[in-house]
GUTORLUM-818638 format. One record per residue (C-alpha): z, y negated, x; residue in three letters. Coordinates in steps of 0.2 Angstrom, whole numbers, plus 5000, padded with zeros to 4 digits. Each point is the difference from the previous one (the first is absolute). Layout:
N
ZYXALA...
This chain:
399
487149895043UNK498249974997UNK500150094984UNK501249854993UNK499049865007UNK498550074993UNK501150024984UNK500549805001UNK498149955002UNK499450104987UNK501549964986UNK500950094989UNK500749994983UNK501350084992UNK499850064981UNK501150074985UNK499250104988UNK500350034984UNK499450084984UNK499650164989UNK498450015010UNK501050015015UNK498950175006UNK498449974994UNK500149835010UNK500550075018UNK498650154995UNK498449834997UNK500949925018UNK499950145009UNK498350044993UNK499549835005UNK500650025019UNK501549904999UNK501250055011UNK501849974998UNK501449995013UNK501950044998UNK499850074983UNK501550034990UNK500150054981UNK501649994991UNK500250024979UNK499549884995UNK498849905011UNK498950015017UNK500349925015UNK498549995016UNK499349895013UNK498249974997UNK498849885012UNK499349844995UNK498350074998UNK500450144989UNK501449904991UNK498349934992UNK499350154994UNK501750064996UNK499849884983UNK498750084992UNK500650165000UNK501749934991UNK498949924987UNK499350164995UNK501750095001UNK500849894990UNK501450005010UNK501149835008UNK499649955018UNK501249895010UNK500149945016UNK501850025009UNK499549915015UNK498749955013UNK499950025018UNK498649965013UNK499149855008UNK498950004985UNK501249934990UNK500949885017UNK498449945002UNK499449944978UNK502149945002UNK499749885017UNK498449924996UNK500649874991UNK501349975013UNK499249975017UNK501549855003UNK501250114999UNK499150145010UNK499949855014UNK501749974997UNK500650205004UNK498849985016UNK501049855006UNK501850084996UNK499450165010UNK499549895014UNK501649924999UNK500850155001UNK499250095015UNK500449835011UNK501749994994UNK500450165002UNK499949975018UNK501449885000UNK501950034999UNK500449934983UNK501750044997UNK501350085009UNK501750114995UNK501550055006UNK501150164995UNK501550105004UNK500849855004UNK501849934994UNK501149925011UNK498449885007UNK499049924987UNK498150014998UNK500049825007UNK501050035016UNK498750155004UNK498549904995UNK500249885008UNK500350095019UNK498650094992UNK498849855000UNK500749945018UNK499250145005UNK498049964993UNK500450134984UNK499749854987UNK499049984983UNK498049965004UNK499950085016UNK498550135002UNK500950195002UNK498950005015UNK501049945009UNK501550074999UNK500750145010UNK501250054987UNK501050155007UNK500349885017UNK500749844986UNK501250114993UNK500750045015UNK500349845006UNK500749944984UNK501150145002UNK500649955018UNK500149804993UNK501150044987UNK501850105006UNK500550084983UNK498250104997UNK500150175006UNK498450054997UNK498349884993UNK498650074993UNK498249884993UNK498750054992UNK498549954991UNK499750044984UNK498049914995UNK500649795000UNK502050065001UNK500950025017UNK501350104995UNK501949975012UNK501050174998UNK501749975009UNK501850125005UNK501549895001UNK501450055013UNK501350084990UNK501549895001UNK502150105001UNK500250034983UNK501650014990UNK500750154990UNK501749934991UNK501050154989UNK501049914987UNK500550004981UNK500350164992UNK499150174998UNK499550054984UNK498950144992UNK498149985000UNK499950114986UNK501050124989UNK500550175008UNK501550115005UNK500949995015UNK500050135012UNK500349925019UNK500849835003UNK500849935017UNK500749845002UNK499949925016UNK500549804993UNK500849984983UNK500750074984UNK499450164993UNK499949974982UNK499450184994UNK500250195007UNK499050125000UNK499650114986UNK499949824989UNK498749954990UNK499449815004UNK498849904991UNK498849875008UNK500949845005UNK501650075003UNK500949985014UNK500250145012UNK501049925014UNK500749834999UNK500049845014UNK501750005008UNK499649885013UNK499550025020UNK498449984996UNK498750035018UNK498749935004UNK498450105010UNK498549915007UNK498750085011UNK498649975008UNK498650104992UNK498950005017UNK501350045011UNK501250094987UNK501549915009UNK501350004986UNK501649885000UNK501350014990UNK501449884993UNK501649994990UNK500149894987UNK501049944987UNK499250034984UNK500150124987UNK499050175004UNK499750184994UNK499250175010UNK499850164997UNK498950134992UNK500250084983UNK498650144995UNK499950114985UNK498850054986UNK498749914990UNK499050074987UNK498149954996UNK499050024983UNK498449964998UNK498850054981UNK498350015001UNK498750054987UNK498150035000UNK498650044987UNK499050155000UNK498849904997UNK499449835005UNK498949885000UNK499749915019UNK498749865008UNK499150085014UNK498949905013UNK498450095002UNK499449945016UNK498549884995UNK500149815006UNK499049874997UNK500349825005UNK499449834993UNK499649845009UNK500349824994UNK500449815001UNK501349904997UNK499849834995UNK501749914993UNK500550104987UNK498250094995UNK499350165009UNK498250045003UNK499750175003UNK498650075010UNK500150175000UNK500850114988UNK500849904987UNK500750134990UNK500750155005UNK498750135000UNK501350134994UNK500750034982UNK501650025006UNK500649925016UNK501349905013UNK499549845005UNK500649915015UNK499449825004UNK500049945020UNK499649805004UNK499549935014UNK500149835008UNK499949885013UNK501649935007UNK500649844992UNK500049855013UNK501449894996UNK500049984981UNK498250044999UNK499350164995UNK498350064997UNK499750004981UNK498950175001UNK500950175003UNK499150185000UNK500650124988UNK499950205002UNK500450124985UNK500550175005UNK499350134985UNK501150185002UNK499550124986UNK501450064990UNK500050134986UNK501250114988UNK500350165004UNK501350124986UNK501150115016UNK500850164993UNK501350085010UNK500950174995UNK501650014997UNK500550035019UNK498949875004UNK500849884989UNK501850065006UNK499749985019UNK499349824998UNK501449984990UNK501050025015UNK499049935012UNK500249834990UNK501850044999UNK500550025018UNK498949835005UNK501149934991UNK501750065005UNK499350005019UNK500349784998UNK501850054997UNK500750125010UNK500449945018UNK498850095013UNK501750075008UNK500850054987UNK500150215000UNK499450094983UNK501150124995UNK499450054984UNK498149964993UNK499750054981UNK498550004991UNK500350044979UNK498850004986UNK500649914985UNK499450044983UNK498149904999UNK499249934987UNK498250064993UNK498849995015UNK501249925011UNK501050095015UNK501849915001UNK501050045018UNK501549955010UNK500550005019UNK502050015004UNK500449965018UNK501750005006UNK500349935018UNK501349975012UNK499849825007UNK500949865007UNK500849894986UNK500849855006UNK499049835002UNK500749855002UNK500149884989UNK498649884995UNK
């Protein structure tokens, strides 16, 4: 911890070098006492962190190498500092918005509602703000867990209430009292999928296939022939009522066999994008449409994932505050070449394979037959397929 601090005080850059003289510079640098930090040479350059003091030095042994020095980036309150001289009104400006921000934050500024659907956000508000859980009233003073059982009790359909605060958002969680619901069979059944027909039992309607048949998707497996009922139940109290009615309706069940294919190939070679586990993050303004960085402007990496994270005062009205913070998330990333042997290749092969298959076979469907088959592959490539053959229900009704 102190180590980084000390590291920020002090400031760092980052350099590339480059050049024939590649050796006999870093041989005059180290001769010289400069020290460098996360070193890494690659083919055809160098790449180290070096502080601002020996970043100085660092020149003239360059100049009598011959060799090409550039700086990648710089990081420290060195450089903050030469950066935010010339801008002490905005500086006051930061302090101000910071200020702003600690005393707000001790407000409710906004308020949510979710899990909701038959009341809407305004209905629950609104008993919400009967109850003192309004915008611009210090958090303080609210004994969340005791509001949101009163809202609960104040309003019949909730089954359960939950708030809570999230920094300047009070958010309303709510469970709304499951109503009788309605289950209506009607309309023919037809075959989800191709497959063959093993098992069917009609219990309403026409069969319009036998077993031992073939059927394609969409086909009708047993047809409407009127005396349709209807089931409606209670899904707390799983009280179930049941009634005639005159309308067109088909039951029954019709299981047979389905079978699954799925191709996958994989390199014995390849090249991937790794994280490598170093971060680094960037500071900054945001003024309009221009963006002052305070800290780490550039990514310090050659080769890296940048995320970018603002943050704001609440609007009031149809004002908001023209200055935002911005944060720039900096995650390493590099190439690595991955070999895999011939097994290797194969077993990832089916790994991708089956991932794939597992979307579209039912989870109670049964397995009865699971093939793996190598297919001829091309040069440096392992080429497989997975045949599954299962025994499921196939009778849907239509959409």
């Amino acid at each position: 911890m102190f180590e980084k601090v000390f590291r920020y005080y002090r400031g760092r850059v980052y350099i590339r070098v480059e050049g024939e003289g590649l050796a006999q510079f870093i041989n005059a640098a180290l001769k010289a006492g400069i020290v460098f930090y996360n070193a890494r040479k690659l083919p055809a350059c160098f790449l180290a962190e070096v502080s601002t003091r020996d970043f100085r030095r660092l020149r003239q042994a360059a100049k009598k190498s011959g060799i090409k020095l550039s700086i990648r980036a710089k990081y420290g309150f060195p450089f903050v500092a030469r950066r935010w001289q010339k801008r002490k009104g905005l500086l006051a400006g930061i302090f101000i918005i910071f200020a702003a921000l600690t005393i707000l934050s001790q407000f409710v500024i906004s308020i949510s509602v979710e899990g909701n659907e038959r009341f809407s956000d305004q209905q629950i508000l609104e008993e919400a703000e009967k109850l003192g859980v309004k915008k611009w009233v210090l958090k303080s003073k609210l004994d969340l867990e005791e509001l949101g059982k009163k809202l609960q009790e104040n309003m019949d359909g909730l089954a359960w209430v939950a708030m809570d605060e999230r920094g300047t958002n009070i958010r309303i969680r709510v469970v709304e009292k499951t109503l009788p619901q309605k289950v209506v069979f009607l309309g023919d059944l037809v075959a989800a999928k191709t497959g063959y027909v093993e098992d069917i039992i009609v219990i309403q309607g026409q069969p319009m296939v036998h077993e031992g048949q073939l059927v394609k998707k969409g086909q009708v497996l047993i047809k409407a022939a009127g005396g349709m009922t209807e089931y409606s139940f209670d899904m707390n109290s799983d009280i179930v009522s049941k009634n005639n009615v005159d309308a067109p309706a088909a039951k029954g069940f019709v299981r047979g066999r389905v079978w699954y294919s799925m191709e996958q190939k994989v390199p014995l070679e390849e090249e991937k994008i790794e994280k490598t586990g170093k971060i680094a993050h960037g500071w900054g303004i945001k003024t309009k449409d221009r963006v002052i960085m305070i800290t780490n402007q550039n990514s310090p990496f050659s080769m890296s994932i940048n995320e970018s994270q603002s943050y704001a005062l609440p609007s009031w009205r149809n004002w908001r505050f023209p200055v935002e913070i911005i944060r720039i998330r900096y995650e390493e990333v590099h190439k690595v070449t991955v070999t895999y042997t011939v097994e290797e290749a194969r077993k990832l092969a089916e790994k991708q394979a089956r991932e794939a298959l597992k979307k579209e076979i039912p989870s109670d469907a049964k397995v009865l037959q699971d093939r793996v088959k190598v297919l001829s592959s091309e040069k440096g490539v392992e080429h497989i397929r997975i045949e599954i053959e299962t025994f499921e229900e196939l009778a849907t009704y239509r959409e």
